[in-house]
mmCIF entry with sequence, helices, sheets and N, C-alpha, C, O atoms, coordinates in Angstrom:
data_MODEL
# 
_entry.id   MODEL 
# 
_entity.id                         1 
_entity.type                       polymer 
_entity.pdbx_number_of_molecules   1 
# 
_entity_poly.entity_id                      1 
_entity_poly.type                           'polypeptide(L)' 
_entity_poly.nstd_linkage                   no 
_entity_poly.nstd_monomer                   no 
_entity_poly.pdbx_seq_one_letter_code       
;(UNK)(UNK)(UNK)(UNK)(UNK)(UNK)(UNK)(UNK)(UNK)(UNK)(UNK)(UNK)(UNK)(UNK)(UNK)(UNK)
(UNK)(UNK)(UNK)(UNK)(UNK)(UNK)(UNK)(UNK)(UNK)(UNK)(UNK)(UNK)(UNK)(UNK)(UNK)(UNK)
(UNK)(UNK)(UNK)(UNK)(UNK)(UNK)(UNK)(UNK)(UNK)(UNK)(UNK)(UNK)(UNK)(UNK)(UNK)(UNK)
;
_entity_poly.pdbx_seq_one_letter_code_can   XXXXXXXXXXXXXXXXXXXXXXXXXXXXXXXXXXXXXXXXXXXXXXXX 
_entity_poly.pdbx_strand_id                 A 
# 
loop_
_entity_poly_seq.entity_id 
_entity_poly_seq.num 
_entity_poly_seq.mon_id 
_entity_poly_seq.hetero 
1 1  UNK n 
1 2  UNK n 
1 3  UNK n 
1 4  UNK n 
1 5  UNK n 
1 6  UNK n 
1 7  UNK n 
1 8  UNK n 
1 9  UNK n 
1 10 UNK n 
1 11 UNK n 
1 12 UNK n 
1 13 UNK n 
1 14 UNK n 
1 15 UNK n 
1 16 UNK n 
1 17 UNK n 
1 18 UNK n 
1 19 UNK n 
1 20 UNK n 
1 21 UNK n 
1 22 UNK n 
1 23 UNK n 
1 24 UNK n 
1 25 UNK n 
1 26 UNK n 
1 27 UNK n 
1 28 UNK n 
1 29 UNK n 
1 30 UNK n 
1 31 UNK n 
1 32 UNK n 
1 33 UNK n 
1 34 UNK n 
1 35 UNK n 
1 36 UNK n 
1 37 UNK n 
1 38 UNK n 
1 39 UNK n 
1 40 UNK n 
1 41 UNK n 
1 42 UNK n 
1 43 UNK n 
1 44 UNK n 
1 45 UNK n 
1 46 UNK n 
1 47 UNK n 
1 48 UNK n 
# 
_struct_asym.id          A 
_struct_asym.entity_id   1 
# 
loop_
_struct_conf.conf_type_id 
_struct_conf.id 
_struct_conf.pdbx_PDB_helix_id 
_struct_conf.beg_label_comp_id 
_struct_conf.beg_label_asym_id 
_struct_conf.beg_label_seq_id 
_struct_conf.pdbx_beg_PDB_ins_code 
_struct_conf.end_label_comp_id 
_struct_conf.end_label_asym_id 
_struct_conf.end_label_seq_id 
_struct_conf.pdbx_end_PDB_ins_code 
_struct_conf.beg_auth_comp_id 
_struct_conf.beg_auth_asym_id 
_struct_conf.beg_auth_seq_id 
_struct_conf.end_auth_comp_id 
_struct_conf.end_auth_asym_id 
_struct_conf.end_auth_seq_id 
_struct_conf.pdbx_PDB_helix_class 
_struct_conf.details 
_struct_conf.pdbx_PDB_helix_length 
HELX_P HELX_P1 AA1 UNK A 2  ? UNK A 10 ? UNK A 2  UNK A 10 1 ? 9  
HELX_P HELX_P2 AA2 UNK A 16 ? UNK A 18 ? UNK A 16 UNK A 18 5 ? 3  
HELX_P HELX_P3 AA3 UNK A 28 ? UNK A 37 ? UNK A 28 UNK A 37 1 ? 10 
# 
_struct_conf_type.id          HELX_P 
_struct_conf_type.criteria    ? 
_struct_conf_type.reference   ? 
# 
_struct_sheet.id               AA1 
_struct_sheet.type             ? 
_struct_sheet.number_strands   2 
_struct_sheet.details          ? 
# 
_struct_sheet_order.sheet_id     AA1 
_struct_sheet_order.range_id_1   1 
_struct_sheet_order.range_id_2   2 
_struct_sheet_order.offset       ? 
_struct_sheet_order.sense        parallel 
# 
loop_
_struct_sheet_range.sheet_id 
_struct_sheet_range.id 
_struct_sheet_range.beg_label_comp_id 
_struct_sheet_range.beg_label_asym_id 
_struct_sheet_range.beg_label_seq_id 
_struct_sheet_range.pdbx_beg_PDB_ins_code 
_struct_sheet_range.end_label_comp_id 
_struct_sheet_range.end_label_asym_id 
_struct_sheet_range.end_label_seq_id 
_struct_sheet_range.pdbx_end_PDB_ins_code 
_struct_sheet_range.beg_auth_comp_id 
_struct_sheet_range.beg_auth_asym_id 
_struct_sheet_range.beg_auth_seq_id 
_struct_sheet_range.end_auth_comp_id 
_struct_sheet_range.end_auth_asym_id 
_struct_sheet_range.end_auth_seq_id 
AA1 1 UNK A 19 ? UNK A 24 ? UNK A 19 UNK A 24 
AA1 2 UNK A 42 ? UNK A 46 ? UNK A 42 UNK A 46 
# 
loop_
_atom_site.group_PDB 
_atom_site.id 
_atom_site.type_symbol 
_atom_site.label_atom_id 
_atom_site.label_alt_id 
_atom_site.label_comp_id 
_atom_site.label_asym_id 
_atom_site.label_entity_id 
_atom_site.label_seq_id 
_atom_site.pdbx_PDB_ins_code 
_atom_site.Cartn_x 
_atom_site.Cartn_y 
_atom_site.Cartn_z 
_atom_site.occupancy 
_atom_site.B_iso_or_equiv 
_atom_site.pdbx_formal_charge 
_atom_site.auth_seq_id 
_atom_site.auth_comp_id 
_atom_site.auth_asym_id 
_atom_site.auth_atom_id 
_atom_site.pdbx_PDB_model_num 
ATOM 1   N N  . UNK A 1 1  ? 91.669  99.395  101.470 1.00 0.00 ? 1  UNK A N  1 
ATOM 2   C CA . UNK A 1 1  ? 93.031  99.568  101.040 1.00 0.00 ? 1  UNK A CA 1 
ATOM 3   C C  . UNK A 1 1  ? 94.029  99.221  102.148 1.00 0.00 ? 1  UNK A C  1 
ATOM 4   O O  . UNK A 1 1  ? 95.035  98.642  101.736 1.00 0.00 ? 1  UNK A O  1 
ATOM 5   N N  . UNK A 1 2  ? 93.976  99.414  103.264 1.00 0.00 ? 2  UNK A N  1 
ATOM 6   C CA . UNK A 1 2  ? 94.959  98.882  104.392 1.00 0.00 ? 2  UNK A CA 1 
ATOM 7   C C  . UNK A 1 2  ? 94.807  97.733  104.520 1.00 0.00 ? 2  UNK A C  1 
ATOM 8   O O  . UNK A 1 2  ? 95.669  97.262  105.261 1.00 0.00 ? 2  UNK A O  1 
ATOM 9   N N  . UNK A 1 3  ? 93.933  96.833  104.057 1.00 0.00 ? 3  UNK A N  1 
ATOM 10  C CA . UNK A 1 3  ? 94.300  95.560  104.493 1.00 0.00 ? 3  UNK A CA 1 
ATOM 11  C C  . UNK A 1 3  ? 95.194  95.287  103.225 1.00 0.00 ? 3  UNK A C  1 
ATOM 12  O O  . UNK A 1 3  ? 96.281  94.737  103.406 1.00 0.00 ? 3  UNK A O  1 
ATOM 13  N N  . UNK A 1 4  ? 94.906  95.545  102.287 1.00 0.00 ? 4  UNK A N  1 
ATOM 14  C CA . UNK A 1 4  ? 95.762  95.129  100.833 1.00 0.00 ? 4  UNK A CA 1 
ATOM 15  C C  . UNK A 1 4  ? 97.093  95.575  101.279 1.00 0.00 ? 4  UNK A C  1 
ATOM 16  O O  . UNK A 1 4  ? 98.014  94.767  101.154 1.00 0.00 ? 4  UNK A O  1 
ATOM 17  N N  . UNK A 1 5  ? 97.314  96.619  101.731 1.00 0.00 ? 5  UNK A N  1 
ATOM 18  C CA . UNK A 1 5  ? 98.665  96.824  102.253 1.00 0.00 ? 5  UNK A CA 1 
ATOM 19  C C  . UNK A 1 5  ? 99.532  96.281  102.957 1.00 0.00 ? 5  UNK A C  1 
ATOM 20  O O  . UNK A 1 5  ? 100.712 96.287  102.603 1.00 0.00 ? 5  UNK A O  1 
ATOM 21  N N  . UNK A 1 6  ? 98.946  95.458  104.577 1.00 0.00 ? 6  UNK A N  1 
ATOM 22  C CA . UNK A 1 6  ? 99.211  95.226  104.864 1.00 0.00 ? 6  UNK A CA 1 
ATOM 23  C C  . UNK A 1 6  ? 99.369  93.434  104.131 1.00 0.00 ? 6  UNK A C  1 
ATOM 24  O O  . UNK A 1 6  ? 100.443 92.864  104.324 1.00 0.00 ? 6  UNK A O  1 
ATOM 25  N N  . UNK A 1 7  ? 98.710  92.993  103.660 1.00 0.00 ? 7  UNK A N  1 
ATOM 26  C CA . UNK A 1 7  ? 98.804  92.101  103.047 1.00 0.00 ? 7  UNK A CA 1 
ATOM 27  C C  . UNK A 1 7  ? 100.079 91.895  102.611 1.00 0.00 ? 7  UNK A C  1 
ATOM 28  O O  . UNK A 1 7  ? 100.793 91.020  103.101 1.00 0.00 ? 7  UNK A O  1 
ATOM 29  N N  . UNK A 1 8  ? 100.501 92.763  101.561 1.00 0.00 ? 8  UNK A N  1 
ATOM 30  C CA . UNK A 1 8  ? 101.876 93.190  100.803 1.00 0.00 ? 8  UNK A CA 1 
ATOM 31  C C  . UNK A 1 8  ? 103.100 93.257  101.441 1.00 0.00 ? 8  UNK A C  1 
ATOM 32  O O  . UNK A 1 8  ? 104.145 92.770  101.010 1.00 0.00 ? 8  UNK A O  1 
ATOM 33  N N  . UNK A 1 9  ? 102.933 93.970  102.647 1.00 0.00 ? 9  UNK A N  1 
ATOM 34  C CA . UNK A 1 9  ? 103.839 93.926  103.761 1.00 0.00 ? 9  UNK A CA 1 
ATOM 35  C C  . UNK A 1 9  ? 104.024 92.878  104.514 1.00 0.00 ? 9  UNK A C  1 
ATOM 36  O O  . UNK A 1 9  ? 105.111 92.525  104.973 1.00 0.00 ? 9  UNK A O  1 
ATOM 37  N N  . UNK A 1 10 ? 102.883 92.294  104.686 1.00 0.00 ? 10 UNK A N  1 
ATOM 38  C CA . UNK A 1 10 ? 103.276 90.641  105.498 1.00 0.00 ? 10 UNK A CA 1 
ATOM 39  C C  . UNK A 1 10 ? 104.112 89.825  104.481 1.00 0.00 ? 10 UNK A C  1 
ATOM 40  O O  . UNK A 1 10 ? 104.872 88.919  104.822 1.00 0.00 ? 10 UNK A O  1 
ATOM 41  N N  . UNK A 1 11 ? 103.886 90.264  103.062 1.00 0.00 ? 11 UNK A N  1 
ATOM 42  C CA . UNK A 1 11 ? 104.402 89.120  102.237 1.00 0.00 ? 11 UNK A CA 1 
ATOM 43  C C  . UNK A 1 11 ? 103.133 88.277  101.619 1.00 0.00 ? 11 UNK A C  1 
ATOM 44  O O  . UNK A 1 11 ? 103.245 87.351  100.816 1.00 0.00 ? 11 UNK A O  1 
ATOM 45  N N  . UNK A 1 12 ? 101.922 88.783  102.151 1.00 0.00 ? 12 UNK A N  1 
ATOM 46  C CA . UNK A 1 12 ? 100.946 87.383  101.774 1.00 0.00 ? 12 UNK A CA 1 
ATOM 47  C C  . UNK A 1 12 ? 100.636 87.417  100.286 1.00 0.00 ? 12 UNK A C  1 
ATOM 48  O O  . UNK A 1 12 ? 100.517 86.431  99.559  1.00 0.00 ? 12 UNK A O  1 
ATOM 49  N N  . UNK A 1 13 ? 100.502 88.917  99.878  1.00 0.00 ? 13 UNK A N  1 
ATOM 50  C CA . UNK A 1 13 ? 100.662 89.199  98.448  1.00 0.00 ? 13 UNK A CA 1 
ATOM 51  C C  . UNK A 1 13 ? 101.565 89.692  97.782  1.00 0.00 ? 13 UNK A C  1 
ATOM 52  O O  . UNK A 1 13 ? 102.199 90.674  98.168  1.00 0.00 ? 13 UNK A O  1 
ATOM 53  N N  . UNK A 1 14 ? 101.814 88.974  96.456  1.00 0.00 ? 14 UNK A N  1 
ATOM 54  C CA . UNK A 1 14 ? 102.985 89.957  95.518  1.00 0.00 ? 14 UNK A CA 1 
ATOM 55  C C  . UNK A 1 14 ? 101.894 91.012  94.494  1.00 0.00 ? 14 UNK A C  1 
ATOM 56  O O  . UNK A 1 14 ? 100.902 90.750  93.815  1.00 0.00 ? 14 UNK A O  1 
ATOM 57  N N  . UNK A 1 15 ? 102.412 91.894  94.693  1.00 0.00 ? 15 UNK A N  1 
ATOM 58  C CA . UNK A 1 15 ? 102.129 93.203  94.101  1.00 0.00 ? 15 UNK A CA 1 
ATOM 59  C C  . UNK A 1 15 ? 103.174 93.635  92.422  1.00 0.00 ? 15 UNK A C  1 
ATOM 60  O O  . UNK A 1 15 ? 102.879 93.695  91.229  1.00 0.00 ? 15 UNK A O  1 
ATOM 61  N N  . UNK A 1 16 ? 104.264 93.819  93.119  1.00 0.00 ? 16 UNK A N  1 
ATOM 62  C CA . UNK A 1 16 ? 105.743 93.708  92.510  1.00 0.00 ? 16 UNK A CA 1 
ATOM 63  C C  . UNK A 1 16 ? 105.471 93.407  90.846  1.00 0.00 ? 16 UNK A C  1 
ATOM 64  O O  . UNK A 1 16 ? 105.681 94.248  89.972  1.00 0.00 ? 16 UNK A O  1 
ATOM 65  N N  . UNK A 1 17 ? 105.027 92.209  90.635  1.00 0.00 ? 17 UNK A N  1 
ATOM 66  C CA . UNK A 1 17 ? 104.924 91.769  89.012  1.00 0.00 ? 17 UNK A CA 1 
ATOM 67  C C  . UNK A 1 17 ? 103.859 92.189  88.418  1.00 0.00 ? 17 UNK A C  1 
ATOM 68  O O  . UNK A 1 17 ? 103.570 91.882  87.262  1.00 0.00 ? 17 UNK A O  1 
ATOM 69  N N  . UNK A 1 18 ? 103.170 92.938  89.164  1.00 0.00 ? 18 UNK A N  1 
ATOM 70  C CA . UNK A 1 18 ? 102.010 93.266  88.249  1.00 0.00 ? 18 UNK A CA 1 
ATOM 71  C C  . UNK A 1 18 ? 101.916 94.879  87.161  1.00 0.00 ? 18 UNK A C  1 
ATOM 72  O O  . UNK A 1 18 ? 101.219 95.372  86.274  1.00 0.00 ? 18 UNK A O  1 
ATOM 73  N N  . UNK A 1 19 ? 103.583 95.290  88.287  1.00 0.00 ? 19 UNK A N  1 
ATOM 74  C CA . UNK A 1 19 ? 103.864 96.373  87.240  1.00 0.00 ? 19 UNK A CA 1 
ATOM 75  C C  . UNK A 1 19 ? 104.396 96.208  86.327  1.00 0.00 ? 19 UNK A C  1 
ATOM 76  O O  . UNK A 1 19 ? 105.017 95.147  86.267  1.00 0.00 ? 19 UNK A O  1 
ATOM 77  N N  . UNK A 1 20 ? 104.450 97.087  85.198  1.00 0.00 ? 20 UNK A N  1 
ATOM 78  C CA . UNK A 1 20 ? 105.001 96.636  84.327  1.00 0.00 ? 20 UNK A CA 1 
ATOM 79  C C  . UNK A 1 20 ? 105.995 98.021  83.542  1.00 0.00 ? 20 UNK A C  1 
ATOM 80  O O  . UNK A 1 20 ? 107.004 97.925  82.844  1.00 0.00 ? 20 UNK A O  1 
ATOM 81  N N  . UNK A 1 21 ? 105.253 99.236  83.981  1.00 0.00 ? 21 UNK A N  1 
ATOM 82  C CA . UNK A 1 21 ? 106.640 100.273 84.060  1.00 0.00 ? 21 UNK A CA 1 
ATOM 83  C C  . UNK A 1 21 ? 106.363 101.248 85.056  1.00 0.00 ? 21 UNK A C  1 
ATOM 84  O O  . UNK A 1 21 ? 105.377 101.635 85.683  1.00 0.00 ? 21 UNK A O  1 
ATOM 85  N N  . UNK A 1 22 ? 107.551 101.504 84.986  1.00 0.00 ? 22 UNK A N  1 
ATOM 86  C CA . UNK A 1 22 ? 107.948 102.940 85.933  1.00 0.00 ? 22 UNK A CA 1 
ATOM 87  C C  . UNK A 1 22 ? 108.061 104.129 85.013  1.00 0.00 ? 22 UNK A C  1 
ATOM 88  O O  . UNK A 1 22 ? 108.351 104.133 83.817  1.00 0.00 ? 22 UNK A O  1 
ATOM 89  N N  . UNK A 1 23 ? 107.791 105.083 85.769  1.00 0.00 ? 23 UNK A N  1 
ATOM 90  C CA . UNK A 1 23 ? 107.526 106.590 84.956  1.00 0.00 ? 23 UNK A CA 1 
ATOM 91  C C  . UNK A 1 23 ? 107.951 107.746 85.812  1.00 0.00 ? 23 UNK A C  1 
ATOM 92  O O  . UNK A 1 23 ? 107.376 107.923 86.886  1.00 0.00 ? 23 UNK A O  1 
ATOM 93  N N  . UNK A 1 24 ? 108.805 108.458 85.464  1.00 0.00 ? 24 UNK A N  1 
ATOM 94  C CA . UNK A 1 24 ? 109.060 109.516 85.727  1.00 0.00 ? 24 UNK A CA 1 
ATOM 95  C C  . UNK A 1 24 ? 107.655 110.646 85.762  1.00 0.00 ? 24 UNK A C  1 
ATOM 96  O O  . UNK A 1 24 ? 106.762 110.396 84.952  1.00 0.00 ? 24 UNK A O  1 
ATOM 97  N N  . UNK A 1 25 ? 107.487 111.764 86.611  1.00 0.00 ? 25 UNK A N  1 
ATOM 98  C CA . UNK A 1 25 ? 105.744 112.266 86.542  1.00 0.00 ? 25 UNK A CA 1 
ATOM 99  C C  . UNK A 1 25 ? 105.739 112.974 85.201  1.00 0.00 ? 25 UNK A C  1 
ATOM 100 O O  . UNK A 1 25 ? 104.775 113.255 84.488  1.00 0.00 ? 25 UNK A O  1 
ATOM 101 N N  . UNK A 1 26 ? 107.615 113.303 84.935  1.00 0.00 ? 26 UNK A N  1 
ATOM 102 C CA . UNK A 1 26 ? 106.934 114.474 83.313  1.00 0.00 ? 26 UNK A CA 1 
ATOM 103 C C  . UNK A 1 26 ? 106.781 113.650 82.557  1.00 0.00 ? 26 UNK A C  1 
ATOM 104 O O  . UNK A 1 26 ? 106.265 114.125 81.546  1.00 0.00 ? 26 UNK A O  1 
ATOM 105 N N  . UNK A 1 27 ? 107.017 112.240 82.453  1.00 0.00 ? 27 UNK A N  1 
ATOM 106 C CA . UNK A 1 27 ? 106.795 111.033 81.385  1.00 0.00 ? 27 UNK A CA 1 
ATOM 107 C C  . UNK A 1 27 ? 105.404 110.692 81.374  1.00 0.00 ? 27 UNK A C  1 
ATOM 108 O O  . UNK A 1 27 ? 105.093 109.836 80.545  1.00 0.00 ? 27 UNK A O  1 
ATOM 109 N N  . UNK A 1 28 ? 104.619 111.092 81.995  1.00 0.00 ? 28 UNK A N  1 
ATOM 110 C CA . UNK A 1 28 ? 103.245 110.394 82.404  1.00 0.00 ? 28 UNK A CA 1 
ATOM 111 C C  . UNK A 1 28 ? 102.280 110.397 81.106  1.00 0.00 ? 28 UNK A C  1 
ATOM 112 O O  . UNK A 1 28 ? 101.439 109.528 80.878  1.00 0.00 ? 28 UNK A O  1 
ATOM 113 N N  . UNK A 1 29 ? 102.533 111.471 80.333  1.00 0.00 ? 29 UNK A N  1 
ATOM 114 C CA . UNK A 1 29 ? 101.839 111.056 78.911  1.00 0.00 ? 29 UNK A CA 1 
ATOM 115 C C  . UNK A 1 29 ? 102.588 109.734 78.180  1.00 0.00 ? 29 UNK A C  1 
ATOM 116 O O  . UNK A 1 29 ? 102.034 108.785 77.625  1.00 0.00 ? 29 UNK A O  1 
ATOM 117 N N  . UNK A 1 30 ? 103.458 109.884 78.289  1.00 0.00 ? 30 UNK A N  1 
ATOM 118 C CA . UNK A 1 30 ? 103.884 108.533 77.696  1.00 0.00 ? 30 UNK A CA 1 
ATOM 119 C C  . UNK A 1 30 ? 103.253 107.136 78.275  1.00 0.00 ? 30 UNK A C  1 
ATOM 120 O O  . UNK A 1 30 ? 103.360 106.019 77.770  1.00 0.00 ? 30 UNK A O  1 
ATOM 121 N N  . UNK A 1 31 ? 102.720 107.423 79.203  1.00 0.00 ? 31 UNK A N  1 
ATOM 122 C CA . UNK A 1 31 ? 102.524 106.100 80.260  1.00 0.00 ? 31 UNK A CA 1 
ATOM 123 C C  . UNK A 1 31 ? 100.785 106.162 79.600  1.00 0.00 ? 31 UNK A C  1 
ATOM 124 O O  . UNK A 1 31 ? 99.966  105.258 79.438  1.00 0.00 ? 31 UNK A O  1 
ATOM 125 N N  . UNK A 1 32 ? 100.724 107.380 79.381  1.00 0.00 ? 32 UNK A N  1 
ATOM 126 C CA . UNK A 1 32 ? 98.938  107.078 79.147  1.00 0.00 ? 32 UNK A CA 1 
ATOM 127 C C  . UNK A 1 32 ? 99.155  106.630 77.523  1.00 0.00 ? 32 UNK A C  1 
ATOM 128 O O  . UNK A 1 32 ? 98.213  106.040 76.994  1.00 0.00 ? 32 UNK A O  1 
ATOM 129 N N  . UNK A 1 33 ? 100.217 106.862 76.825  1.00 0.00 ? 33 UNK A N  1 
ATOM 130 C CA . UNK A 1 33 ? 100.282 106.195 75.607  1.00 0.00 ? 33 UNK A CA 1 
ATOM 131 C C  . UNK A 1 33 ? 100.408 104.697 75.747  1.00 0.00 ? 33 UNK A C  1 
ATOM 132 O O  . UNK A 1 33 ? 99.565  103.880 75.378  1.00 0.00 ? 33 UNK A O  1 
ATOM 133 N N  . UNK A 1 34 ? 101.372 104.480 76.228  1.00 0.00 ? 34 UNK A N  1 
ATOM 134 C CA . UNK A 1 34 ? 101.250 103.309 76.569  1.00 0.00 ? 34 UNK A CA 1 
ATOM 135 C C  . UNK A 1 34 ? 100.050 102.177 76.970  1.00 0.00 ? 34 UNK A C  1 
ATOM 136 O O  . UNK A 1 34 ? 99.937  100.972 76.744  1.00 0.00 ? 34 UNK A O  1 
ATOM 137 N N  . UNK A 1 35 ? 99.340  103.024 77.572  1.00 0.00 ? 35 UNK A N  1 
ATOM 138 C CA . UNK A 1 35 ? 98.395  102.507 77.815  1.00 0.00 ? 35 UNK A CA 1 
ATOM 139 C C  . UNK A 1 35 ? 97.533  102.394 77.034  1.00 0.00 ? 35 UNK A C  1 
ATOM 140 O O  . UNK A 1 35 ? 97.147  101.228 77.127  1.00 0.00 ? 35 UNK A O  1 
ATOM 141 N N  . UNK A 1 36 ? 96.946  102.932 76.260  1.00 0.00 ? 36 UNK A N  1 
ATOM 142 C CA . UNK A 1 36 ? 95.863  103.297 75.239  1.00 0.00 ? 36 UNK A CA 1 
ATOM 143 C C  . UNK A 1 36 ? 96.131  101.881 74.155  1.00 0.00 ? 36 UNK A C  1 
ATOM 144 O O  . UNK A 1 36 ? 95.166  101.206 73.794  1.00 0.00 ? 36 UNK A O  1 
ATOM 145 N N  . UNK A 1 37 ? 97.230  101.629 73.812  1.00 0.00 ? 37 UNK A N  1 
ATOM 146 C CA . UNK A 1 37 ? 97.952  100.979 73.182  1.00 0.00 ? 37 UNK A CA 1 
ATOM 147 C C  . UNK A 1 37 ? 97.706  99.445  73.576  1.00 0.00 ? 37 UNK A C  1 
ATOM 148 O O  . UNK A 1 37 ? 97.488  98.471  72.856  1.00 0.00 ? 37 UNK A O  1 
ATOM 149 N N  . UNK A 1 38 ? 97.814  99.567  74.967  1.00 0.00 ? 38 UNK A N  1 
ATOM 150 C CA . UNK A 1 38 ? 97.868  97.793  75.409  1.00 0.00 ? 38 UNK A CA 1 
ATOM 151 C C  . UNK A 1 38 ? 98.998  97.079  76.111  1.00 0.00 ? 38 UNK A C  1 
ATOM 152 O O  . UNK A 1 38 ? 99.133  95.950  76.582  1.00 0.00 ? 38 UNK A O  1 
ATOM 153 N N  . UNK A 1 39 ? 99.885  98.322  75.993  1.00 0.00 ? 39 UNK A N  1 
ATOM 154 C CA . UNK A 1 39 ? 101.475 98.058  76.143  1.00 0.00 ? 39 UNK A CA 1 
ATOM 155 C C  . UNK A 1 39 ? 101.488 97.842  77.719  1.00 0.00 ? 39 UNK A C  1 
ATOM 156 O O  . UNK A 1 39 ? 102.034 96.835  78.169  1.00 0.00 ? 39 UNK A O  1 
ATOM 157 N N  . UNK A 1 40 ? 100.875 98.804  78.590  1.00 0.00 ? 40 UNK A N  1 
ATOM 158 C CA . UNK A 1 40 ? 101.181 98.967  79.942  1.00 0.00 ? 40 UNK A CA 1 
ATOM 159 C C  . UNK A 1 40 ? 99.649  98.269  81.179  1.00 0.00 ? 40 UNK A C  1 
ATOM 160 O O  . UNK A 1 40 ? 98.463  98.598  81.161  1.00 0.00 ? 40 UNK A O  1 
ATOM 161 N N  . UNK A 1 41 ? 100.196 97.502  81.877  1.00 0.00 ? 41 UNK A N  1 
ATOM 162 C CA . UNK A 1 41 ? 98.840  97.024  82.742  1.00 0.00 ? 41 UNK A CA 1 
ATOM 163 C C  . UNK A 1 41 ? 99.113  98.368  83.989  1.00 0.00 ? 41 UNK A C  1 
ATOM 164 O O  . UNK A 1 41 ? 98.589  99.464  84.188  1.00 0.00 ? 41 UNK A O  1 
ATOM 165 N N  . UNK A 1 42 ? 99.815  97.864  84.403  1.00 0.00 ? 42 UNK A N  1 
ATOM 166 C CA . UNK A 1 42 ? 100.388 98.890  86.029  1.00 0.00 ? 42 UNK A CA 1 
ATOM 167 C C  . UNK A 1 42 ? 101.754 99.646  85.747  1.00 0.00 ? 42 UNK A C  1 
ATOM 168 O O  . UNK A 1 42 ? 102.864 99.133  85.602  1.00 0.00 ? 42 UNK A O  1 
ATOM 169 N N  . UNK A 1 43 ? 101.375 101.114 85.699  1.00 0.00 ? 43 UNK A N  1 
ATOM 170 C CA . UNK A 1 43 ? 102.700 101.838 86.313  1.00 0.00 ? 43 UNK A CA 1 
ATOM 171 C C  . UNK A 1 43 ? 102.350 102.544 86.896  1.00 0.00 ? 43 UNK A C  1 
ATOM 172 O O  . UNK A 1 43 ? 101.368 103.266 87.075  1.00 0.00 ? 43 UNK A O  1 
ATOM 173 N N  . UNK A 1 44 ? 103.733 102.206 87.428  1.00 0.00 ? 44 UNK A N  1 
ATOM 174 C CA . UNK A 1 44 ? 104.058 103.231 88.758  1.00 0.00 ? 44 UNK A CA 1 
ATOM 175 C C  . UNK A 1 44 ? 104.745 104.644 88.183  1.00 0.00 ? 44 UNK A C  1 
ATOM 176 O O  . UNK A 1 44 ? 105.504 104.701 87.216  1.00 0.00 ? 44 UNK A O  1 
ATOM 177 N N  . UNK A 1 45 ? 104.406 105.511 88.812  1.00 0.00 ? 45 UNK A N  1 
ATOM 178 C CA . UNK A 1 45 ? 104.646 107.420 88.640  1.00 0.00 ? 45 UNK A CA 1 
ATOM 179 C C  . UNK A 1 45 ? 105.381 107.732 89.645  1.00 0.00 ? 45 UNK A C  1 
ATOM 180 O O  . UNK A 1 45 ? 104.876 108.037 90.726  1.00 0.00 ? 45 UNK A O  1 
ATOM 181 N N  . UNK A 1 46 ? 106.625 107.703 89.449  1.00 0.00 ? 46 UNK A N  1 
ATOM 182 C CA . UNK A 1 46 ? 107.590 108.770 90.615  1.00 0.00 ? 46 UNK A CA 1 
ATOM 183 C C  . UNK A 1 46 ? 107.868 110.095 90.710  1.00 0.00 ? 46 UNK A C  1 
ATOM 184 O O  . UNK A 1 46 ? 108.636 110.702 89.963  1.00 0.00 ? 46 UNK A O  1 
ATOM 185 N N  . UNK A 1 47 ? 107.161 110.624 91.757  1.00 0.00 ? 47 UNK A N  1 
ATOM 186 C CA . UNK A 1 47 ? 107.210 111.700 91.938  1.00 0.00 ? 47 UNK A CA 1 
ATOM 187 C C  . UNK A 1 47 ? 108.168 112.206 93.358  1.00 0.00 ? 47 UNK A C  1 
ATOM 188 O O  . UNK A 1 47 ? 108.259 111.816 94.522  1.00 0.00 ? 47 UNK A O  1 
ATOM 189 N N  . UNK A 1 48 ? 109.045 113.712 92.202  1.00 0.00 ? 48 UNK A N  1 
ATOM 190 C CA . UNK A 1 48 ? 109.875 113.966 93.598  1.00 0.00 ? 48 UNK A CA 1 
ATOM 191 C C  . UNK A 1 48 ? 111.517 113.825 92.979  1.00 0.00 ? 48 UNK A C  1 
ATOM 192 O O  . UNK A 1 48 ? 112.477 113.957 93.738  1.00 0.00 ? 48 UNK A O  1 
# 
């Protein structure tokens, strides 16, 4: 995992487009709906 990171951070990889939503953490069932569905490849969960 740190090299993937750093990867990301050099710029050598885009990460960025592979999400496809953002989620609030009390939304997170929605995100697993989403998912189940087909709707969602990568989200991200903000917590805080």
């Amino acid at each position: 995992m740190p090299k993937i990171v750093d990867a990301y951070m050099e710029g050598r990889i885009e990460i960025d487009p592979l999400v496809t939503h953002t989620l609030r953490l009390e939304d997170i069932n929605h995100g697993f709906e989403l998912m189940h569905r087909g709707e969602s490849i990568r989200s991200v969960v903000l917590y805080g």
